[in-house]
Rosetta silent file (secondary structure, phi, psi, omega in degrees, C-alpha in Angstrom):
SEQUENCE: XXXXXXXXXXXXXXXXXXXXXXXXXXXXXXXXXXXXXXXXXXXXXXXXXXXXXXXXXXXXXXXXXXXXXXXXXXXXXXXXXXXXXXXXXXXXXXXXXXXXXXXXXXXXXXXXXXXXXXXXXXXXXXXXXXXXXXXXXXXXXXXXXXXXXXXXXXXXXXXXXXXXXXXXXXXXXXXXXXXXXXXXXXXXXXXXXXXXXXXXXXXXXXXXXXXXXXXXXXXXXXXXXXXXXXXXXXXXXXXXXXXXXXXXXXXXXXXXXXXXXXXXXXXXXXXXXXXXXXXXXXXXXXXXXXXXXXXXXXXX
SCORE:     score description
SCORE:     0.000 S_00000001
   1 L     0.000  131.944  170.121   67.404   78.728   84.170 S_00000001
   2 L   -57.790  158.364 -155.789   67.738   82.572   83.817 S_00000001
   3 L   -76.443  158.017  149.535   70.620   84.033   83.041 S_00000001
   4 L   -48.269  143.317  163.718   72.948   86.415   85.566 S_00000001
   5 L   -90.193 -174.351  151.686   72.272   89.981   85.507 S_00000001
   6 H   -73.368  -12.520  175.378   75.291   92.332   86.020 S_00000001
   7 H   -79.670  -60.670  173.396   74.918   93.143   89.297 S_00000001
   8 H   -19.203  -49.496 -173.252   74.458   89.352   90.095 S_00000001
   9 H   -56.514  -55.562  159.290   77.413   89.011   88.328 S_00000001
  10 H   -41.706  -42.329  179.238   79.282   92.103   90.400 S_00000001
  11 H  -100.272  -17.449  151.350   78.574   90.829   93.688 S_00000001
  12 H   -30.413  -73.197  136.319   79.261   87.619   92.886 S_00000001
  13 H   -20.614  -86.936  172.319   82.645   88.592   91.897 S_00000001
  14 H   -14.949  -68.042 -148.842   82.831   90.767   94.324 S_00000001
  15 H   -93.847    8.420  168.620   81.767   88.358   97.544 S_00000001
  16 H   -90.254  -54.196 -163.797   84.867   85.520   95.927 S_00000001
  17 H   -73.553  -66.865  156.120   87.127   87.999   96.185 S_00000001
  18 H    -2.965  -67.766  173.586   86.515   89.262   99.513 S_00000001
  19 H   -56.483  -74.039 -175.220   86.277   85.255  100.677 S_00000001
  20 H   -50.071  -32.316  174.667   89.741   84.780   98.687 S_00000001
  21 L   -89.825    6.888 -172.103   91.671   87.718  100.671 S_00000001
  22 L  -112.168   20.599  161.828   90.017   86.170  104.255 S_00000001
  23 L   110.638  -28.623  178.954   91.979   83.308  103.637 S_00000001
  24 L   -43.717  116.911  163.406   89.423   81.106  101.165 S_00000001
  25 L   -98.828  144.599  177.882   91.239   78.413   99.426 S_00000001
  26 L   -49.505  -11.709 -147.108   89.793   76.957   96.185 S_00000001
  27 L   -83.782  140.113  175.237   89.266   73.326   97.375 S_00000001
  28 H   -45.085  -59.833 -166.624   85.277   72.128   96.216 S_00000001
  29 H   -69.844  -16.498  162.627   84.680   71.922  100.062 S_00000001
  30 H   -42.150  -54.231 -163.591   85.586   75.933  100.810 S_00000001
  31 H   -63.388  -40.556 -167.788   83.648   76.558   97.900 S_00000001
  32 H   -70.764  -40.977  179.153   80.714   74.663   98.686 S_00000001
  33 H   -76.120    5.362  158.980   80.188   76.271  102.518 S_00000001
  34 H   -92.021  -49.422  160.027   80.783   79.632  100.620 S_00000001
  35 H   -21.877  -89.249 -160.187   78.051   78.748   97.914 S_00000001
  36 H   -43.252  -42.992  168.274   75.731   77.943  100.727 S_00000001
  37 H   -54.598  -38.219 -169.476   76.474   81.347  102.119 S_00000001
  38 H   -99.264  -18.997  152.401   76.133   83.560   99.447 S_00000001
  39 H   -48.236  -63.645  133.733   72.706   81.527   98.748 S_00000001
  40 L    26.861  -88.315  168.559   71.348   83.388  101.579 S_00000001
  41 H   -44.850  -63.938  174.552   72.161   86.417  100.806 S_00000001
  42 H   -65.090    3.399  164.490   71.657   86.410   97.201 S_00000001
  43 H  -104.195  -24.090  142.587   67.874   85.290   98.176 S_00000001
  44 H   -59.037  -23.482  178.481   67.633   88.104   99.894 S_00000001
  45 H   -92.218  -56.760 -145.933   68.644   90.596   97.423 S_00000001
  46 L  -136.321   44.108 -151.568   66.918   88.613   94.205 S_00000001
  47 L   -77.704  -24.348  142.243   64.146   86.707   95.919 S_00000001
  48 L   -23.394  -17.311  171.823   62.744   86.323   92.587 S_00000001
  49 L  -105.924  159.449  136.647   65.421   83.865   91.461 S_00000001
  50 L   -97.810   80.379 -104.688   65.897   80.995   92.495 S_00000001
  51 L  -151.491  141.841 -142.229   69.440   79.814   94.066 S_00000001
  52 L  -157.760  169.995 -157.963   71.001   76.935   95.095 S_00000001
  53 H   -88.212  -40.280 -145.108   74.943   75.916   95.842 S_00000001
  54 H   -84.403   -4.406  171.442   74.786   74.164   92.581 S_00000001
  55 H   -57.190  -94.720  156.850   73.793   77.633   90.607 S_00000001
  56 H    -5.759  -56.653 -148.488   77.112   79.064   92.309 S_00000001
  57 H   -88.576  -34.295 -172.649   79.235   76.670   91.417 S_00000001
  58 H   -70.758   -0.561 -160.795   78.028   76.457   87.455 S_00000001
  59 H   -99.962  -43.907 -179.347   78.886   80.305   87.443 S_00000001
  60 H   -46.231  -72.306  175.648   81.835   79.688   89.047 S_00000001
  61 H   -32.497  -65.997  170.600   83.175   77.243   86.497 S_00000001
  62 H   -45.888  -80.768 -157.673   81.946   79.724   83.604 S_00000001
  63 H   -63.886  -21.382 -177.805   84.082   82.772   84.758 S_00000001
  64 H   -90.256  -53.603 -169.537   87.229   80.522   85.449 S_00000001
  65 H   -78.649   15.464  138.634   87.292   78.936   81.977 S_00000001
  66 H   -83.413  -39.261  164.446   86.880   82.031   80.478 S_00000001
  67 H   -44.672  -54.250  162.130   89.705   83.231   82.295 S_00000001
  68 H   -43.551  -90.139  171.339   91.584   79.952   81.441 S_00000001
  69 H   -16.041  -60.772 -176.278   90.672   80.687   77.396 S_00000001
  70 H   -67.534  -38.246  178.184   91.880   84.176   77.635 S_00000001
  71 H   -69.061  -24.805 -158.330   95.278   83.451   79.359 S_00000001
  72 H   -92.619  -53.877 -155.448   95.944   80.419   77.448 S_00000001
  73 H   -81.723   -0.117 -161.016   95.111   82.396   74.311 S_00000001
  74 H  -120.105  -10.890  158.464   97.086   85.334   74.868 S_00000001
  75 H   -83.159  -37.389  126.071  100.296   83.010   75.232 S_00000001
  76 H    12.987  -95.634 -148.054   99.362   81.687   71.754 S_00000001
  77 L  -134.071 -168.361  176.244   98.754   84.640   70.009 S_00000001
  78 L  -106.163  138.049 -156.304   97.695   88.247   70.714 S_00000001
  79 E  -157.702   99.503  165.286   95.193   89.208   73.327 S_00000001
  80 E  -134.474  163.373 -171.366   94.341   92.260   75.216 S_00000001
  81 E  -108.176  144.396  160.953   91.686   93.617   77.159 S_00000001
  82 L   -79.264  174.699 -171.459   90.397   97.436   76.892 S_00000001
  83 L   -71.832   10.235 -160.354   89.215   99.543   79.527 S_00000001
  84 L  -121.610   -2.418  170.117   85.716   98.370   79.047 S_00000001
  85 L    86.467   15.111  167.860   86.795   94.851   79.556 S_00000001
  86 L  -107.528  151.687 -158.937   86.447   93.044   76.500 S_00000001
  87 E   -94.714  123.284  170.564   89.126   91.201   74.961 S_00000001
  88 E  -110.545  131.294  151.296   90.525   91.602   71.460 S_00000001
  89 E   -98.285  160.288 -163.201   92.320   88.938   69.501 S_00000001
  90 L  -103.126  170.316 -168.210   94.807   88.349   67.146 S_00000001
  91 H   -60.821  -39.736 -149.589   93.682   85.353   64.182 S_00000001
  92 H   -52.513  -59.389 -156.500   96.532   83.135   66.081 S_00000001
  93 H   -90.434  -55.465  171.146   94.455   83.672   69.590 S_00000001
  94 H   -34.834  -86.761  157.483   90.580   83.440   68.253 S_00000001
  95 H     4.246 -103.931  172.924   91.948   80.508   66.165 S_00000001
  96 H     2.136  -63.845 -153.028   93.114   78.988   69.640 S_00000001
  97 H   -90.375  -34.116 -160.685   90.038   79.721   71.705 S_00000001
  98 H   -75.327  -76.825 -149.869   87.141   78.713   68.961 S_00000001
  99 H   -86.869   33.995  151.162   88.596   75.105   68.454 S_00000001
 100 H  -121.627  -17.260  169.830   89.545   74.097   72.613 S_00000001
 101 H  -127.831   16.945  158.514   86.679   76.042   74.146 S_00000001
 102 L    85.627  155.867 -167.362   84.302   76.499   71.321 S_00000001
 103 H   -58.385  -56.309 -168.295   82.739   80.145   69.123 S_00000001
 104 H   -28.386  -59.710  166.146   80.641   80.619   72.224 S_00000001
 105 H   -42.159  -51.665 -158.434   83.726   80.943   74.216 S_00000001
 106 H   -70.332  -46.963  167.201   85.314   83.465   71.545 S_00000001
 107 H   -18.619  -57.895 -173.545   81.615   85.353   71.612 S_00000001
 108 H   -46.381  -91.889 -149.170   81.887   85.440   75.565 S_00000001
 109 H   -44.885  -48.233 -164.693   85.584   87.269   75.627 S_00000001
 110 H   -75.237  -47.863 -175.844   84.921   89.564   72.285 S_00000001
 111 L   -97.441 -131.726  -49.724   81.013   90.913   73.121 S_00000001
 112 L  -121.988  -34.158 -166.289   80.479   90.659   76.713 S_00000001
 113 L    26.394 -144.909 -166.940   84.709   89.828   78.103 S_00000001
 114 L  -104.403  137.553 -178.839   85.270   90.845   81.859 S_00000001
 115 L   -72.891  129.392  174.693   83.601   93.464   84.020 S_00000001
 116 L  -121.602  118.392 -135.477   86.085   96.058   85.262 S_00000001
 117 L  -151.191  147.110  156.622   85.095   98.816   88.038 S_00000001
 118 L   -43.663   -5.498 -176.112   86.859  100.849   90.235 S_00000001
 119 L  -124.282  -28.663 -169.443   86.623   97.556   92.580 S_00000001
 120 L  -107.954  106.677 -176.466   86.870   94.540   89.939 S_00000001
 121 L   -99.737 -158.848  160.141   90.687   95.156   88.649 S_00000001
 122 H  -107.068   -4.327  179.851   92.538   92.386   86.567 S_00000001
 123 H  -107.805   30.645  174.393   94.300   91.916   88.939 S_00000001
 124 H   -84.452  -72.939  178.474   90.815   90.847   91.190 S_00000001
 125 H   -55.100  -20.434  157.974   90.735   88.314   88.253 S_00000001
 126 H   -46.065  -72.048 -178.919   94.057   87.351   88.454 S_00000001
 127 H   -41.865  -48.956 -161.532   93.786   86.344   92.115 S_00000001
 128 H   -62.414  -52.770 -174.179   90.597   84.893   91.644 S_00000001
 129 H  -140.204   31.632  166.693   91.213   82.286   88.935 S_00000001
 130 L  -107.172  158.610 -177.911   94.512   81.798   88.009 S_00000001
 131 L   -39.683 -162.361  140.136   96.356   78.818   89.675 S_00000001
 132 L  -109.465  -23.916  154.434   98.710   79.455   92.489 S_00000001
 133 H   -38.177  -43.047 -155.820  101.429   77.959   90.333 S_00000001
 134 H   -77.945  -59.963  170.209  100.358   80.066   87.586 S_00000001
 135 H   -37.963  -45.581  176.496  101.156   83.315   90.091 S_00000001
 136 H   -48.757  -56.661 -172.101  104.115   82.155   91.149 S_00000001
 137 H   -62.462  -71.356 -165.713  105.343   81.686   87.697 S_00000001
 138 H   -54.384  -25.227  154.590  103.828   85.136   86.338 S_00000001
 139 H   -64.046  -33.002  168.206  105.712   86.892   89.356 S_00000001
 140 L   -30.030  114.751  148.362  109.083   85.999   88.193 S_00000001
 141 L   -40.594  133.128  178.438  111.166   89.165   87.737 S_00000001
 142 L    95.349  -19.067 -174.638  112.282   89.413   84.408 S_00000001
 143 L   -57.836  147.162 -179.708  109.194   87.413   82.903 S_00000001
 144 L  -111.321  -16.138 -149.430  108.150   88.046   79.289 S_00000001
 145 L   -99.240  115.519 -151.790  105.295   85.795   79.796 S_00000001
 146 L  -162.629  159.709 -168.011  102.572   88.675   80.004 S_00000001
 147 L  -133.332  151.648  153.425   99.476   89.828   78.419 S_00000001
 148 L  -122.810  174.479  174.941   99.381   93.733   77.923 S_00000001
 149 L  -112.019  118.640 -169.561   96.688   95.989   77.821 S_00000001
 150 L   -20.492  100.088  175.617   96.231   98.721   75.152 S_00000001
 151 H   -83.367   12.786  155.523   97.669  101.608   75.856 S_00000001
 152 H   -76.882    5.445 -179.927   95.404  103.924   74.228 S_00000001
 153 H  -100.817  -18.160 -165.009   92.571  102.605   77.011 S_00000001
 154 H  -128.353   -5.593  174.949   94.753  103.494   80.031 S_00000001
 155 L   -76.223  131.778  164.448   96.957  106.304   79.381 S_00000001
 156 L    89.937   -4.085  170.030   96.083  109.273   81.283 S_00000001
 157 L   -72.811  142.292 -175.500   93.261  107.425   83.268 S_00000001
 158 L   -41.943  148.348  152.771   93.204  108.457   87.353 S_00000001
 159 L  -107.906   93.967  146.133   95.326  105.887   89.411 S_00000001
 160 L   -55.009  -18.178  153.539   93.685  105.691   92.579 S_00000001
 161 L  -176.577  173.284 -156.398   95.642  103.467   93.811 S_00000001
 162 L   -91.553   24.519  164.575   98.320  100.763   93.212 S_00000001
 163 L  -104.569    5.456 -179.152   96.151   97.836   93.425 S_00000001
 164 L  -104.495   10.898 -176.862   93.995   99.501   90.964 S_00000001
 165 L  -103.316  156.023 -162.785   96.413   99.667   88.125 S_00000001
 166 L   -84.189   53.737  134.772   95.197   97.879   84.703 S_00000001
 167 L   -80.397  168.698  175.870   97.603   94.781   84.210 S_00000001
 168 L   -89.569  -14.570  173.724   96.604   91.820   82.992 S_00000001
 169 L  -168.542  146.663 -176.015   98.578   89.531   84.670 S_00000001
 170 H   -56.255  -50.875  178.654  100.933   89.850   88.057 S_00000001
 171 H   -32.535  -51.886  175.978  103.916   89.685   86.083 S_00000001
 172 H   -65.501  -41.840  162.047  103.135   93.075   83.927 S_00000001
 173 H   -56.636  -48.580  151.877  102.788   94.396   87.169 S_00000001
 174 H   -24.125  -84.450 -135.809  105.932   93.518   88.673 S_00000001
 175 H   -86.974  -46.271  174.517  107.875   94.776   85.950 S_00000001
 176 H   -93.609  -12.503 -177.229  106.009   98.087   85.005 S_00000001
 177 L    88.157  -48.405 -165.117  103.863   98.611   88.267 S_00000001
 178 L  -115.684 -100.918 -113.200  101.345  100.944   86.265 S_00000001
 179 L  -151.547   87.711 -176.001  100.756  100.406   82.578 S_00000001
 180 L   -64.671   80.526 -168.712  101.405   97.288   80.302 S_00000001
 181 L   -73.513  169.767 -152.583  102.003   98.347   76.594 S_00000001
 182 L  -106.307  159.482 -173.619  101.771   96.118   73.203 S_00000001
 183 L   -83.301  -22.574  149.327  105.374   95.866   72.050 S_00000001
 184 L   -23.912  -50.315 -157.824  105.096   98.408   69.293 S_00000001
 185 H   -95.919  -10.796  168.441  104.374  100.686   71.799 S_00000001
 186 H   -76.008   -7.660  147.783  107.210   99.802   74.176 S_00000001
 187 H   -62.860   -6.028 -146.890  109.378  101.485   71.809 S_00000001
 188 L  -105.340  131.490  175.002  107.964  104.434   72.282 S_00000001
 189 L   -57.699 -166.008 -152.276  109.533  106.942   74.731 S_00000001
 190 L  -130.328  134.170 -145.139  108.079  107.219   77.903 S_00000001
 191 L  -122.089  140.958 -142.541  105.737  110.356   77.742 S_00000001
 192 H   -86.302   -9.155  137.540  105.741  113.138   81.116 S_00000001
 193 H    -9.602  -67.429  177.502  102.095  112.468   81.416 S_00000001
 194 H   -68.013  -49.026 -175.074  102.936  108.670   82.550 S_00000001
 195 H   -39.209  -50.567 -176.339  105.846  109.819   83.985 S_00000001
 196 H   -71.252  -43.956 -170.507  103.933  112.176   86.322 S_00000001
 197 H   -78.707  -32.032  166.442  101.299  109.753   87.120 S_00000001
 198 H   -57.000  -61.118 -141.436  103.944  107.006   88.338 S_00000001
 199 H   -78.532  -25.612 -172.225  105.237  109.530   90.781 S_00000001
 200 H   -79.094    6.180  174.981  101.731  110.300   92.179 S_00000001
 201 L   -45.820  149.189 -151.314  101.449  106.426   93.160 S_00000001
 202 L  -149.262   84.102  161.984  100.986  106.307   96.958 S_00000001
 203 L   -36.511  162.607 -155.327  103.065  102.641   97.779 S_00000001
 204 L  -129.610  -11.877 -176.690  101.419  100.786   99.814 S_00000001
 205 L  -156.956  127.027 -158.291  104.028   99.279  102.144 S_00000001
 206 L  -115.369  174.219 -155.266  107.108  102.025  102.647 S_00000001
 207 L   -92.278   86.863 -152.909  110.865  100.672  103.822 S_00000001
 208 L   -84.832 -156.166  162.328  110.282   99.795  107.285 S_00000001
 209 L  -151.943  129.849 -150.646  111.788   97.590  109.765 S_00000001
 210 L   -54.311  149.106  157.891  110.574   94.729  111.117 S_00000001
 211 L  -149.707  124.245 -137.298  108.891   93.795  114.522 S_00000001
 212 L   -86.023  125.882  148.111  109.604   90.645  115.811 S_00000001
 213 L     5.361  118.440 -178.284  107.459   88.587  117.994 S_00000001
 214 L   -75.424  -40.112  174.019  108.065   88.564  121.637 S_00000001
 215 L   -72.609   31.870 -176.344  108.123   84.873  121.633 S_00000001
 216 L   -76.702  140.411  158.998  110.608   84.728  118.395 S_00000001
 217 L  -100.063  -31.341  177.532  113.409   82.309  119.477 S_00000001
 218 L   -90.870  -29.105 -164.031  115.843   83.549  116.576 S_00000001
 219 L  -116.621  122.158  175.628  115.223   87.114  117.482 S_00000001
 220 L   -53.357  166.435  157.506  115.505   89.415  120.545 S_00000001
 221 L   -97.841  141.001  164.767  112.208   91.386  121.226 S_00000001
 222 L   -77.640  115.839  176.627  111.668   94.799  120.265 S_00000001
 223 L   -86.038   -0.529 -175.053  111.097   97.149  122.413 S_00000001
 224 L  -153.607 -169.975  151.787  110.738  100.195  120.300 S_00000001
 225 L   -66.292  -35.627  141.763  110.887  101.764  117.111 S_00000001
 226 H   -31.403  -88.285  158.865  114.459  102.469  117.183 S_00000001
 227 H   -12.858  -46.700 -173.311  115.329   98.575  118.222 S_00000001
 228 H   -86.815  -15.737  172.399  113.274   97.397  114.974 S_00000001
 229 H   -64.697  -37.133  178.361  115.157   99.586  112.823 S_00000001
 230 H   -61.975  -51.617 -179.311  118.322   98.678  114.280 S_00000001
 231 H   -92.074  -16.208  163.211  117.676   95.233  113.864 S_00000001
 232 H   -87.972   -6.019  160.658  116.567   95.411  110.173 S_00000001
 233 H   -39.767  -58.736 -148.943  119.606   97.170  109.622 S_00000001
 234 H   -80.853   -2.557  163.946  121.507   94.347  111.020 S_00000001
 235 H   -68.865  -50.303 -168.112  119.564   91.891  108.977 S_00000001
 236 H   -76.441  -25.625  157.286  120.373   93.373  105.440 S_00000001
 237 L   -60.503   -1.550  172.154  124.160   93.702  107.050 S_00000001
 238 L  -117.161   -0.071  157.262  124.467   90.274  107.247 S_00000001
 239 L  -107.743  176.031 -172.765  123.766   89.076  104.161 S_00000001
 240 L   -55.135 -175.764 -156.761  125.550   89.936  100.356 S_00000001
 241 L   -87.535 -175.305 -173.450  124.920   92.696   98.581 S_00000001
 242 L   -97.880  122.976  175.500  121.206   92.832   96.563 S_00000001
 243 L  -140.714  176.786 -173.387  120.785   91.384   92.956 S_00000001
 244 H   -26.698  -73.329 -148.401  118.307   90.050   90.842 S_00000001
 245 H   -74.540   27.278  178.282  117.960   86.775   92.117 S_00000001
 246 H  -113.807    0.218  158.309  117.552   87.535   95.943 S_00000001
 247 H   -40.364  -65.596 -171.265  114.145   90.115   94.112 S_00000001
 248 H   -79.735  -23.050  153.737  113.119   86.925   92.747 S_00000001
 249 H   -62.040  -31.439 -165.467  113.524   84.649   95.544 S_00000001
 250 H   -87.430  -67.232 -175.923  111.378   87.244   98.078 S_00000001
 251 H   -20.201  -74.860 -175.015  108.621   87.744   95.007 S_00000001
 252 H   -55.803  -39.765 -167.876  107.744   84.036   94.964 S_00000001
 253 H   -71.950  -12.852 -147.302  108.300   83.468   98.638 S_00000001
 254 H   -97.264  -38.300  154.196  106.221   86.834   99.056 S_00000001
 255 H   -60.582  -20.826 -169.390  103.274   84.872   96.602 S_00000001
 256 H  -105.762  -51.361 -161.711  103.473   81.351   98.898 S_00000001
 257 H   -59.200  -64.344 -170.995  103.150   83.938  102.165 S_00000001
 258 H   -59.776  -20.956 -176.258   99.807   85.453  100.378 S_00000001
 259 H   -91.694  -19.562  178.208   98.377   82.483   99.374 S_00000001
 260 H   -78.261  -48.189  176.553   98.600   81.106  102.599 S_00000001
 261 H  -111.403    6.868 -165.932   97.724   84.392  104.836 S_00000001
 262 L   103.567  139.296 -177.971   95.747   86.273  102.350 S_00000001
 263 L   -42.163  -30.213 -164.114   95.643   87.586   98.835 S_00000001
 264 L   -77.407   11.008  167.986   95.311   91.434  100.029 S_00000001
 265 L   -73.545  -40.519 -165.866   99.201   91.192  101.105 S_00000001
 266 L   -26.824  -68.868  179.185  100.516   90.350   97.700 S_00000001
 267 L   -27.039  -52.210  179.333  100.218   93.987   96.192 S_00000001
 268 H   -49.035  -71.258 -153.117  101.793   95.344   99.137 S_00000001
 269 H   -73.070    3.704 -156.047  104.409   93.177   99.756 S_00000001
 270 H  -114.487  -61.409  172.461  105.565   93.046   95.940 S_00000001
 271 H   -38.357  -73.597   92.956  105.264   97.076   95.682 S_00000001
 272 H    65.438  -83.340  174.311  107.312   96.897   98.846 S_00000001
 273 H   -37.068  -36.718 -152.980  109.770   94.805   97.461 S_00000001
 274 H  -100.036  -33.212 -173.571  110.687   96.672   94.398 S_00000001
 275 H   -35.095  -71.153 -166.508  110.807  100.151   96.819 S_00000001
 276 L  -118.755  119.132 -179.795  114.392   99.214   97.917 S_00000001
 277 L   -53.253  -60.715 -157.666  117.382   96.609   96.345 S_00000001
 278 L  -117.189   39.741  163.561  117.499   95.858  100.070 S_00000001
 279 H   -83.054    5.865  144.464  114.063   94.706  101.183 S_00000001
 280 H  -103.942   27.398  144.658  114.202   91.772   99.524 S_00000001
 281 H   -84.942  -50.778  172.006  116.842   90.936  101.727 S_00000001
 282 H   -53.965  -63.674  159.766  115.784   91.641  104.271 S_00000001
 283 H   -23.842 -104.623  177.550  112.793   89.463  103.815 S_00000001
 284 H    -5.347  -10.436 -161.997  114.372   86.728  102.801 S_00000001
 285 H  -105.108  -16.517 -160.018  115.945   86.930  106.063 S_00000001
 286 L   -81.612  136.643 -177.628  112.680   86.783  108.410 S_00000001
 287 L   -84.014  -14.904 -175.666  112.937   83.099  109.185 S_00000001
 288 L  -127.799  142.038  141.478  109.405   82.134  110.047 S_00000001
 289 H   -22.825  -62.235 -172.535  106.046   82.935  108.426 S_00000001
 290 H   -63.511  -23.260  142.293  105.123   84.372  111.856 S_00000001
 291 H   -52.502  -33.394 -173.543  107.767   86.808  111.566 S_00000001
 292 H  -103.666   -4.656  150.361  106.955   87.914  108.468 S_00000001
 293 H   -85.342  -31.678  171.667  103.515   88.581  109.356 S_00000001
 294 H   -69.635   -0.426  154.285  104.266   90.840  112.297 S_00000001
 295 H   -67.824  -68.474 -160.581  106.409   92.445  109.622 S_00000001
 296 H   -38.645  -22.471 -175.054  103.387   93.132  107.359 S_00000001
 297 L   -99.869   -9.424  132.022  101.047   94.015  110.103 S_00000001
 298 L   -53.982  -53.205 -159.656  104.039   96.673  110.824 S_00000001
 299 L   -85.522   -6.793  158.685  104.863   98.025  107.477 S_00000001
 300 L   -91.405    0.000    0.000  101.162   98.754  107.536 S_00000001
């Protein structure tokens, strides 16, 4: 069978991710009435191919166990990706990759590794084919457990915007936001270049206050903009003051909300999070799912 081209590859990618922020869960039957859909299409576009569910699915497989191979190898050993998307290793992390997924595998990550675009981020690959355990766990404030990314590939490149910044895994984001460094280079002072480009970051969810459902049973309704302000006041006044662990309680619960109501919240709601010690009380405080989407569909 012929191989993928790159655009095949690109919309491919593309048309997952898309499917994964409307709500798409991984289970083989999601997949398969998405398959059949994107046959369709993709016979329209490439009627020259031929394409089938089961086509789909072997590609599918292929881009998640590389994905698997690189994360698993970069806990190992040493493993980053450049801006051009291929993956360098350390002996530790080749070593790793050659004897549980075979030289093919190492070939894959080192010549061709993953395409990255102004639309296909890492953290598009993140979303895509890491567990939802493995996000939860990689969200943890405070996590070491991270991949970085060079930082001679990404310093001084535009940020358009902050779902568009180059980590490698949701963790590295949490903790730097922008720009994951190698640990050599995290010694390094922090240079007004980066400095400048963190400030021009344009959050994505700013420190609002929620508004609650008129049919909320725990909550009055709001009638105004004043009223929801009022009342997330009186949310973060009733609980203790803000420390680590009520960050890391909202993060994870903030990852189980997204996986559930869509992917495209995470970013927000994590960025969000970090804005103010006390909006992750205030989360933590909304009592229902349904509350905390008529926050999010506020704070937007």
């Amino acid at each position: 069978m012929p191989t993928w081209n790159f655009a095949q590859t690109k919309t491919f990618i593309l048309d997952l991710y898309q499917a994964r922020t409307d709500g798409l869960r991984c289970d083989d039957a999601s997949l398969d009435r998405l398959f059949d859909t994107l046959c369709e299409k993709f016979k329209e576009r490439w009627a020259y191919r031929s394409w089938s569910p089961a086509r789909f699915q072997g590609k599918y497989c292929h881009l998640s166990r590389m994905w698997a191979a690189f994360d698993e190898a970069a806990e190992i050993g040493q493993a980053t990706i450049n801006k051009k998307g291929k993956v360098k290793m350390d002996a530790a992390a080749r070593s790793f990759v050659g004897n549980n997924y075979g030289d093919d595998m190492v070939n894959s990550l080192v010549n061709k590794g993953f395409i990255l675009n102004g639309k296909i981020t890492i953290l598009v690959w993140t979303i895509l084919f890491s567990t939802e355990d493995a996000i939860l766990g990689t969200l943890r404030p405070g996590s070491d457990d991270f991949v970085k990314i060079e930082q001679d590939d990404v310093e001084g490149a535009p940020l358009r915007a902050l779902e568009d910044a180059p980590p490698t895994r949701l963790s590295s984001w949490v903790e730097q936001q922008v720009v994951c460094t190698s640990p050599k280079q995290r010694t390094k002072p922090r240079h007004t270049k980066q400095d400048a480009a963190n400030e021009s970051i344009s959050l994505q969810f700013t420190p609002v206050s929620p508004a609650q459902p008129a049919d909320s049973k725990t909550t009055p309704k709001v009638k105004d903009e004043a009223e929801a302000k009022r009342t997330g006041k009186d949310l973060a006044a009733k609980t203790r003051a803000p420390g680590a662990d009520d960050l890391e309680k909202a993060v994870r619960d903030s990852a189980r909300f997204a996986s559930k109501h869509g992917m495209h919240h995470l970013v927000g709601l994590v960025t969000w999070l970090k804005a103010d010690a006390n909006n992750p009380i205030v989360w933590n405080a909304l009592e229902s799912d349904e509350c905390k989407l008529s926050w999010t569909q506020t704070g937007l």
